[in-house]
C-alpha positions as a printed NumPy array, in Angstrom:
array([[  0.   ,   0.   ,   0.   ],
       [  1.456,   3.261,  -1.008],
       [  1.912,   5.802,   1.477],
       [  0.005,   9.274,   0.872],
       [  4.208,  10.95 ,   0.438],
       [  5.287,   8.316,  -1.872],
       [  2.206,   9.064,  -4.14 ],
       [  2.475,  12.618,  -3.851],
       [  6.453,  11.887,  -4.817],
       [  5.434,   9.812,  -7.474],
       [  2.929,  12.175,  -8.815],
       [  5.922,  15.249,  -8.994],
       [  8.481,  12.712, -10.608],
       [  5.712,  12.293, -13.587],
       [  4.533,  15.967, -13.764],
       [  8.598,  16.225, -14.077],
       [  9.021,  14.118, -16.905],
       [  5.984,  14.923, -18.768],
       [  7.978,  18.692, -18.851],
       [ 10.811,  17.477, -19.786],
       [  9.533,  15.184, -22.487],
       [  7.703,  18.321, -23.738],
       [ 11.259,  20.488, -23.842],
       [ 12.045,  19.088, -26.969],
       [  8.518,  19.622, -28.796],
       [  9.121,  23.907, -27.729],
       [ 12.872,  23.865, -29.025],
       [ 11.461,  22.349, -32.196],
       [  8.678,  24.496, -33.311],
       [  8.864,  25.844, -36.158],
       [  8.94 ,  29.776, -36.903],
       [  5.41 ,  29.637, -37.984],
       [  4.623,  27.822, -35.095],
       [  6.203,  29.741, -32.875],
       [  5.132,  32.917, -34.77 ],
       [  1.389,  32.053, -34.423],
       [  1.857,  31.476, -31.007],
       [  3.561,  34.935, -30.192],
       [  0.732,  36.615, -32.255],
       [ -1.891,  34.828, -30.3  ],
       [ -0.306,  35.43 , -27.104],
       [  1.299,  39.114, -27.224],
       [ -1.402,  41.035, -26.683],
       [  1.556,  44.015, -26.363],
       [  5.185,  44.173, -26.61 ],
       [  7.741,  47.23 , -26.417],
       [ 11.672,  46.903, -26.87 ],
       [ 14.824,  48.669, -29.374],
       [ 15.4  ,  48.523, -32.831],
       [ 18.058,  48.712, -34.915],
       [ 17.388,  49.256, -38.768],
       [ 19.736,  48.392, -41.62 ],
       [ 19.528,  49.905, -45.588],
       [ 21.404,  47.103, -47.346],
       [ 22.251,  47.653, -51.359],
       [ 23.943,  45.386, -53.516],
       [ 27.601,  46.81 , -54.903],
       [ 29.636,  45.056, -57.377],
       [ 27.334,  41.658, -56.52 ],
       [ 28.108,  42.057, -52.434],
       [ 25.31 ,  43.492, -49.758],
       [ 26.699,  46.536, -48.142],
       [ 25.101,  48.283, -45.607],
       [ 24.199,  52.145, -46.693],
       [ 21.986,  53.208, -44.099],
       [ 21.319,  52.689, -39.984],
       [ 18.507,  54.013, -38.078],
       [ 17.736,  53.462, -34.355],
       [ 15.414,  53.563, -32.032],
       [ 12.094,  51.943, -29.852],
       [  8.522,  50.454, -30.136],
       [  5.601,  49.954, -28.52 ],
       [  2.254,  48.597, -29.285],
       [ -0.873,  47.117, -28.317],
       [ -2.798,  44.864, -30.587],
       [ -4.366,  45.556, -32.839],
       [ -3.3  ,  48.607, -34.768],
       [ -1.777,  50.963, -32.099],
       [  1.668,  51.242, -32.371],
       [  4.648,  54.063, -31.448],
       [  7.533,  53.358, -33.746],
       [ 10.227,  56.066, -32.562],
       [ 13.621,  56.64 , -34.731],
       [ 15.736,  58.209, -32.362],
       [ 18.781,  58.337, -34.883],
       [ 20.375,  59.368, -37.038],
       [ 16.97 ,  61.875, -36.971],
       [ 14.036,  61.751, -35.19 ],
       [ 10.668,  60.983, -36.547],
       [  7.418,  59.054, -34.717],
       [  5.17 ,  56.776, -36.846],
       [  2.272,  56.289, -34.175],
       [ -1.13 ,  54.712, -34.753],
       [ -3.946,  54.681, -32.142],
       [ -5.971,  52.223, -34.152],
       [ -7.767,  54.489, -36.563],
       [ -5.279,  56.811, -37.739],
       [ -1.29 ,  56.924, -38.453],
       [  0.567,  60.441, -37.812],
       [  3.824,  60.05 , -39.376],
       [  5.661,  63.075, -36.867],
       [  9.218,  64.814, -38.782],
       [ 11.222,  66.389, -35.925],
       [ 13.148,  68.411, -38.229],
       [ 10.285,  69.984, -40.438],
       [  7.718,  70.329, -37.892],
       [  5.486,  68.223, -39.971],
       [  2.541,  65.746, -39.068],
       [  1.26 ,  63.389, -42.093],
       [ -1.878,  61.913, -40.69 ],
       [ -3.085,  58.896, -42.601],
       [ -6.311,  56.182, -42.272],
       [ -4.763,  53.503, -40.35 ],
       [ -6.689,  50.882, -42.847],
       [ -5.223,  52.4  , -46.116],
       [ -1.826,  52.909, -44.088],
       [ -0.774,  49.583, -42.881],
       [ -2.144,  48.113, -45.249],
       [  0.128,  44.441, -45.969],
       [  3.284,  46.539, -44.746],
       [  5.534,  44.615, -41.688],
       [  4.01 ,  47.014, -39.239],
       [  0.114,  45.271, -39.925],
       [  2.216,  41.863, -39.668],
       [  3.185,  42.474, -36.256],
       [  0.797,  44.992, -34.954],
       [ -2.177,  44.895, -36.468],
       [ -3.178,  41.373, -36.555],
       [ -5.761,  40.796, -33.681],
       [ -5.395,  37.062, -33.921],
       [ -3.487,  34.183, -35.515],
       [ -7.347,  33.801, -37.666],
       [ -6.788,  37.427, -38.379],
       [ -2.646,  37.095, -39.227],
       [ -4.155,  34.121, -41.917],
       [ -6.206,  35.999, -43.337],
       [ -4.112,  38.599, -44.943],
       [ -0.531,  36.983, -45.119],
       [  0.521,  33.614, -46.296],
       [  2.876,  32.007, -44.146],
       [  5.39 ,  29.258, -44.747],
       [  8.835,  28.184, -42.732],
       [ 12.759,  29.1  , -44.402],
       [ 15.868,  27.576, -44.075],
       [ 17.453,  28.268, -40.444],
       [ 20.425,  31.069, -40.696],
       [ 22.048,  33.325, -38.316],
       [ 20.908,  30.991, -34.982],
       [ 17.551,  31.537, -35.364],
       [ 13.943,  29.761, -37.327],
       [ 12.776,  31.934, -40.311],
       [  9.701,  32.255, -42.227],
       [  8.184,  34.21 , -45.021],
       [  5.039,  35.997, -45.197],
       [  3.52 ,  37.009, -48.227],
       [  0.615,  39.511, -48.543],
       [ -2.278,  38.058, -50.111],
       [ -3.396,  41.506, -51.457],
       [ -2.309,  42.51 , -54.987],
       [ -1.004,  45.753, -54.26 ],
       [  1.406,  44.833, -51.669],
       [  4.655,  47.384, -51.539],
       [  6.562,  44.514, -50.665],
       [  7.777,  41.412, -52.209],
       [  8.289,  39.304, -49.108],
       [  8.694,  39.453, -45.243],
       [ 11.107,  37.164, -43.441],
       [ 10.502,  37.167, -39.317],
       [ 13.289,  35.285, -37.706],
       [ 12.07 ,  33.847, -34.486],
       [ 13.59 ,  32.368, -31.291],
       [ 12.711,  30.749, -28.158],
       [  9.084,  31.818, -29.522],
       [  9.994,  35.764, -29.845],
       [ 10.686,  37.333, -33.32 ],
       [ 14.221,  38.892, -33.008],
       [ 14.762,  40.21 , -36.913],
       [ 12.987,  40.816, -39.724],
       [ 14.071,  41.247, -43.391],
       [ 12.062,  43.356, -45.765],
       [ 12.482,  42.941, -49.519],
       [ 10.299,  45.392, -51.606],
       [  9.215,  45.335, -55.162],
       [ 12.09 ,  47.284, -55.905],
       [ 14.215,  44.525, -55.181],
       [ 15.695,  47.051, -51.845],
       [ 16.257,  44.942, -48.589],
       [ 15.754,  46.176, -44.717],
       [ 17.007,  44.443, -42.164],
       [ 15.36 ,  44.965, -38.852],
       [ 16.687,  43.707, -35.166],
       [ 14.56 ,  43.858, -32.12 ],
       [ 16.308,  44.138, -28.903],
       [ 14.672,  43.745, -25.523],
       [ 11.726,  42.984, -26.32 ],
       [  9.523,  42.576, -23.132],
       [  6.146,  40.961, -23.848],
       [  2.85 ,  42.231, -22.542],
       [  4.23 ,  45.15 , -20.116],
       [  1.625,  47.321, -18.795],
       [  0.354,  50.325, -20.988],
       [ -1.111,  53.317, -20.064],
       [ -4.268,  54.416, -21.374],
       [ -2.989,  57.286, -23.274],
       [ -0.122,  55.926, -24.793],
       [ -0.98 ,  55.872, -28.346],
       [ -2.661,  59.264, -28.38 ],
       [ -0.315,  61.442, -30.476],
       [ -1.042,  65.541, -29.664],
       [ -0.127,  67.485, -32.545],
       [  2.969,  69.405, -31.33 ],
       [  2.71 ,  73.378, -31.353],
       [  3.137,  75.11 , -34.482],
       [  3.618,  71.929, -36.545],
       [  2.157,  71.953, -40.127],
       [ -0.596,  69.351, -40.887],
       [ -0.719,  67.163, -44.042],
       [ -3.932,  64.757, -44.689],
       [ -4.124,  62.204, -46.495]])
């Protein structure tokens, strides 16, 4: 007859191994997988960003532009995307409208969200409300592994996409860089540093206020 510590021992030893059997499965999903899941999941996310211009010369990718900065956003469609160098400019949606903020000029661009985002990278990881919702407008399928981490490639199922295709390289279920080819054959390379999952947001933090004596652009 077992004794009620021995079951209760025997009952963590298989709640142990059942985890550790199920290690494996998480190490092996693959980046849609474990894209799906952060989209389902990530109801909100902030972090860094580092973003890279990369042009072929004499056959060889060389790197002709790099912008920093940091994000924030709350599914779906409300975003802050903040360069912070070489300039400064704010691309911030609160889920209707995108004001596109030039430090320099003093100039808001104010845009409907909907026409905006559009199939761009910023409605494939802000603006999908759902993995249903993420299906619905991108095709998704798994790349080669490169660079330590699981890709895949999205590809907008609208016709008037700007963009050619959108690799999301993922790891430990979090997407860490993304690499934007457009239909001008130009490549971005995007890397997300930091990026905390689900941090508390205030309930202003996507309202942009038009600063003082900036000029106005609609379109």
């Amino acid at each position: 007859m077992s004794t009620p510590l021995f079951t209760t021992l025997s009952k963590r030893i298989r709640l142990l191994m059942l985890g550790a059997a199920m290690l494996p499965m998480l190490a092996q999903a693959s980046a849609v997988e474990q894209f799906k899941s952060f989209v389902a999941n990530t109801k909100s996310a902030k972090g860094d960003f580092v973003q890279q211009q990369v042009k072929m010369v004499d056959g060889n990718p060389k790197i002709t532009k790099t912008f920093s900065g940091t994000f924030v956003f709350a599914r779906p469609g409300k975003f802050v995307w903040t360069y912070l160098k070489p300039y400064e400019q704010i691309l911030q949606a609160d889920g209707e409208k995108l004001y596109i903020y030039d430090k320099d000029l003093n100039q808001v661009t104010i845009k409907e969200l909907s026409n905006a985002l559009g199939s761009s990278p910023a409605a494939i990881l802000f603006g999908s409300a759902g993995a249903s919702d993420l299906e619905k407008n991108f095709t998704l399928r798994d790349a080669a592994s490169k660079q330590g981490l699981e890709w895949l490639e999205a590809s907008s199922k609208a016709k008037d996409s700007q963009f050619d295709r959108i690799g999301i390289g993922m790891k430990d279920g979090v997407p860490y860089a993304l690499e934007l080819r457009d239909n001008f054959g130009q490549v971005s390379l995007v890397t997300l540093k930091t990026l905390e999952k689900n941090p508390a947001i205030k309930p202003d933090q996507f309202k942009f206020v038009v600063p003082a004596g900036a000029d106005v652009f609609r379109q």
